[in-house]
N, C-alpha and C positions, 0 to 999 in steps of 0.2 A: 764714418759710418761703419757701424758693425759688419763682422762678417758674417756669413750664416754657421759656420762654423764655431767660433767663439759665440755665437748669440743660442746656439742652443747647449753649447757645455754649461753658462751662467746665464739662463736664461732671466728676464724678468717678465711675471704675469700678471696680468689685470682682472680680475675678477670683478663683471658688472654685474651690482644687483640692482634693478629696481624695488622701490618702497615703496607701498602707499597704503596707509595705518595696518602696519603689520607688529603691531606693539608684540600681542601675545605668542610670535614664533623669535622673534628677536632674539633672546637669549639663547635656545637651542640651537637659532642658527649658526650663532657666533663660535658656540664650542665644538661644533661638528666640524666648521670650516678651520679653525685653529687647528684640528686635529687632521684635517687633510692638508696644510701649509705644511707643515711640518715635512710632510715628505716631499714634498716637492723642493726641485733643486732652485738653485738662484732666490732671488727673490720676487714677492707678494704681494698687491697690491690689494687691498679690498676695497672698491668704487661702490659704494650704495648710494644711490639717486635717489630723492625723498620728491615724491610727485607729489607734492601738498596735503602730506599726511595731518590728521587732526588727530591723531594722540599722540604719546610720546614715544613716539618711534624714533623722531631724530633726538632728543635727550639721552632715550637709552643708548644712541650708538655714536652720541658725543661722550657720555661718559667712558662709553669702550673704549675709547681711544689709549685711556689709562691702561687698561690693563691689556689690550691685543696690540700687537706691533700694526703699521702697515695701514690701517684705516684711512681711509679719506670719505668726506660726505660732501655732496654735491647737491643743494638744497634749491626745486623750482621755485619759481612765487606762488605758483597756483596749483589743482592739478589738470594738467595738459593731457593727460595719456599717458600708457606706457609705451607707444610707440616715440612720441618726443622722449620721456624719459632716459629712454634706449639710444635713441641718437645723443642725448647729451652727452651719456657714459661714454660712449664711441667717443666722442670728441672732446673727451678729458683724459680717458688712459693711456697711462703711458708706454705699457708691455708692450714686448715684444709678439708676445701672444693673449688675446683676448679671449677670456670664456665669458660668455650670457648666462646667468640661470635666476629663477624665479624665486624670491624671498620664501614663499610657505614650504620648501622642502619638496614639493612633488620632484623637482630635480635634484636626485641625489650629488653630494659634491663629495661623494667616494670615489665617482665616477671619473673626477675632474685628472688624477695621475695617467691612468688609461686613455683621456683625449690629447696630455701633453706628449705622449709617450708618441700616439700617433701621429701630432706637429712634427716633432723630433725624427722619425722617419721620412718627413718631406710631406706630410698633408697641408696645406694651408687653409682648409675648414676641415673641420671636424664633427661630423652632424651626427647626432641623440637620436636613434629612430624609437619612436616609444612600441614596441613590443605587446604591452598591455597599459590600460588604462584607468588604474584601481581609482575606485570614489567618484567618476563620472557616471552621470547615467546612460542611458540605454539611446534618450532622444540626442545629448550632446556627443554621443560617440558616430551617432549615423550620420547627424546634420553634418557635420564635421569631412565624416568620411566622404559625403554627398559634394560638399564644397571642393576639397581638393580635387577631386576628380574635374569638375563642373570647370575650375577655372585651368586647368593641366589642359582640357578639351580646347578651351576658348585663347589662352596665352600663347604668347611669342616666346615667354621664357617656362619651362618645365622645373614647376615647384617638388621639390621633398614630399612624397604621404607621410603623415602621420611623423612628421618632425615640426616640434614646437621653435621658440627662440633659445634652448638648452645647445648651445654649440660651442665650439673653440675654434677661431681667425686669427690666422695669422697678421701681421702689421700692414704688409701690404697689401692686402684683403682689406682692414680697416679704414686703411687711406684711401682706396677707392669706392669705398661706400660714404666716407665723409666729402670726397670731392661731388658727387654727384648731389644736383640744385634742387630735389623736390622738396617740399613745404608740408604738402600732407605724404605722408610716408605710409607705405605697406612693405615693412622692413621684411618679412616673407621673402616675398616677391623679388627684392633689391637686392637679397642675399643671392639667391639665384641668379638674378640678370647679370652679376659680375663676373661669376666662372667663376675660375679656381681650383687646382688640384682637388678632389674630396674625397673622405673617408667618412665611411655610415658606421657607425657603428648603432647595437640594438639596446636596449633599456627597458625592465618592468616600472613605467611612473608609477609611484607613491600617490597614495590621498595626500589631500593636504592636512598639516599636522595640525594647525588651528587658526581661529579665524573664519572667516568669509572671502569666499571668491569676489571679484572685484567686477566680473565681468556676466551683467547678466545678458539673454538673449537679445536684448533691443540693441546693444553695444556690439555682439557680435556680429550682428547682422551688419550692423552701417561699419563694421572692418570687413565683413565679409564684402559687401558694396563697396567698399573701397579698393580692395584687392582685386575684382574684377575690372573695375575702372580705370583704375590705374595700370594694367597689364593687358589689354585689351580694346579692340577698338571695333568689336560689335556689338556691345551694346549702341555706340551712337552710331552705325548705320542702321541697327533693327531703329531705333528711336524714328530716324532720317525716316526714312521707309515709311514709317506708321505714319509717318507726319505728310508724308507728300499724299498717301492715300487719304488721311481724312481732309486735307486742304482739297483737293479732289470732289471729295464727295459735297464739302457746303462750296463748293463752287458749283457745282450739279445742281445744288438745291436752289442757289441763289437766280441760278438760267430760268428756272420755273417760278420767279416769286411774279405778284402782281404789283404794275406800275403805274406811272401816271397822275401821283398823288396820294395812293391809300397808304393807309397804315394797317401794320398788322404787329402784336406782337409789344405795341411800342413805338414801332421805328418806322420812319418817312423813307418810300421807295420813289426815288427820281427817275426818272428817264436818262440816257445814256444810249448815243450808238456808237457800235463797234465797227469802223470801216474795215473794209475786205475781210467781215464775218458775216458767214452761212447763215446765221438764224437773223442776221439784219432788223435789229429791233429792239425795242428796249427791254433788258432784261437783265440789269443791273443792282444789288442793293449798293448804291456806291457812298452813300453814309456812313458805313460801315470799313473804314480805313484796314481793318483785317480782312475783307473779301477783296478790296484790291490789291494787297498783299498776296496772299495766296496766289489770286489770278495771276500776277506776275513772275509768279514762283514757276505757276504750273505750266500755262498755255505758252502761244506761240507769239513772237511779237506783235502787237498791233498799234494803231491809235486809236485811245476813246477820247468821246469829248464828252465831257462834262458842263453843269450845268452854268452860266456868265460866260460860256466861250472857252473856257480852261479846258487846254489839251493836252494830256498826258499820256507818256508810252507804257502799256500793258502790255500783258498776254491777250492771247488770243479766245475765245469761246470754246467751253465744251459742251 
C-alpha cells in the first residue's frame, strides 16, 4: 500500500466525466483537458461514462484514444441517470485522487491543478463552491437556492450551498462512498454523510459551451424528492400524521352511516356491534375492509362481531 507520502509526490488522478450526447463539446473538451494534464504531476486518467448517449459521443472519444494518452470509456446499456453514471465512475477509477466534473464545460478543468494542490495539503474533498451562475436563469437559480436550504433545515447530514458534483476525493473518501448499499442514490447528500477533511474553495461557473442541458424541471424535482427522502425522515412522519388524521375522520363518518340493510353510494351497510362500546349499536360500514383497517389503526381494542357469527379483534368507537 502506498504511502501518503509517495502517493502525493507521483500522484495518480482520475478524472470522472459523465456523458450523455454531448457530441457537440466533445472536441473542446478533450483539448482543454489535455492542456490541464499536462501540468499536472504523476499520472492521468480520463474516465468518461457514456449514460446511453444517442450520438456519436462514444465514437468521438473512441477515436481519441488515438491521439490523448490516458482515456478509458465506460459505456451504460441504457441511460440510467447521472447519478448511476457517477457511481459507476466511482467504482471504476483508479486515482489516488478523484475529480467529478460535468462534460459541457460549465466546470472549468483549469480549476482541476488548484483542487490537487489542495489534496496535496491534506484535504480529502475538495468542494467547487459556485460563486456565480452564468447561463442559468433567474427561476433555476432561486429554486435551487430554496432547496438547499429546505433540505440543510430538514437533514441529519448538512449539505454544501451552492456546490454542484465539481469536486476532488480523495481514495479513501471514494472507498467509502462505494461501500455504502443505497440503490437510488442522492450522491449530494452521500458526499456529505461520509465527513471528511474539506476545503471550499469558490468558482464563477461558465454557461454551457454547447448543446442542451440534460436536466429539465420535472427531473429536478423528483432528485430534488429524492434528496429529501433519502436524508430525512419527516417527510413519512408528516405523511404518518396526515394519514392517521384522515383514517380518523372516515371513521367519524362511517359511526354516522345508516344501517340495517340500506344502501347508499353503492355499498351494503350491515349491522355490527361493538361490545364494551359507548354508542352500543350498529354503526359500522364493515364491507368495506379499509374502514376496518383504519378502525384498527385508530381506536382502542375491542371485539366486533360480524355478520355468520365471525368475531374479529378491532379498535374501539369514535
Amino acid at each position: 500500500m502506498k504511502n501518503r507520502q509517495s502517493t502525493f509526490s507521483n500522484p495518480m488522478l482520475s478524472i470522472i466525466i459523465p456523458v450523455h450526447n454531448e457530441a457537440d463539446v466533445i472536441p473542446t473538451l478533450l483539448k482543454r483537458l489535455d492542456l490541464v494534464c499536462r501540468q499536472l504531476p504523476g499520472q492521468v486518467e480520463l474516465l468518461f461514462v457514456d449514460d446511453g448517449s444517442r450520438d456519436d459521443s462514444v465514437a468521438q472519444l473512441l477515436r481519441a484514444r488515438d491521439r490523448y494518452s490516458g482515456i478509458r470509456v465506460v459505456q451504460l446499456s441504457r441511460n440510467f441517470g447521472k447519478e448511476a453514471a457517477v457511481t459507476a465512475g466511482l467504482e471504476s477509477a483508479r486515482g489516488d485522487a478523484v475529480v467529478l466534473m460535468d462534460a459541457d464545460l460549465q466546470d472549468p478543468p483549469e480549476l482541476i491543478p488548484r483542487m490537487v494542490q489542495a489534496w496535496q495539503q491534506g484535504a480529502d474533498v475538495v468542494l467547487m463552491k459556485r460563486r456565480s451562475r452564468a447561463g442559468e436563469s433567474w427561476l433555476k437559480r432561486t429554486t435551487a437556492s430554496i432547496f438547499y436550504r429546505l433540505i440543510n433545515h430538514i437533514s441529519d447530514a448538512s449539505i454544501p450551498v451552492d456546490t454542484g458534483d465539481f469536486r476532488l476525493m480523495s481514495r479513501r473518501t471514494v472507498d467509502a462512498l462505494n461501500r455504502l448499499p443505497e440503490r437510488n442514490r442522492y450522491l449530494k447528500g452521500m458526499f456529505a454523510w461520509v465527513g471528511m477533511p474539506t476545503v471550499t474553495l469558490e468558482f464563477d461557473r461558465d454557461p454551457r459551451l454547447a448543446g442542451k442541458t440534460k436536466w429539465n424541471y420535472l427531473k429536478l424535482m423528483h432528485l430534488a424528492m429524492e434528496g429529501i427522502t433519502s436524508f430525512s425522515t419527516r417527510p413519512l412522519r408528516i405523511a404518518l400524521i396526515l394519514g392517521l388524521f384522515a383514517a380518523g375522520a372516515v371513521c367519524r363518518a362511517c359511526r354516522t352511516a345508516r344501517t340495517g340493510g340500506d344502501t347508499a353510494a353503492g355499498g351494503h351497510y350491515r349491522t355490527a356491534l361493538c361490545r364494551n362500546c359507548p354508542h352500543n349499536g350498529p354503526h359500522r360500514r364493515l364491507d368495506n375492509p379499509m374502514v376496518r383497517l383504519r378502525s384498527a389503526v385508530l381506536g382502542q381494542a375491542t371485539t366486533v362481531v360480524l355478520g355468520a357469527g365471525t368475531v374479529v379483534q378491532i379498535a374501539g368507537c369514535f
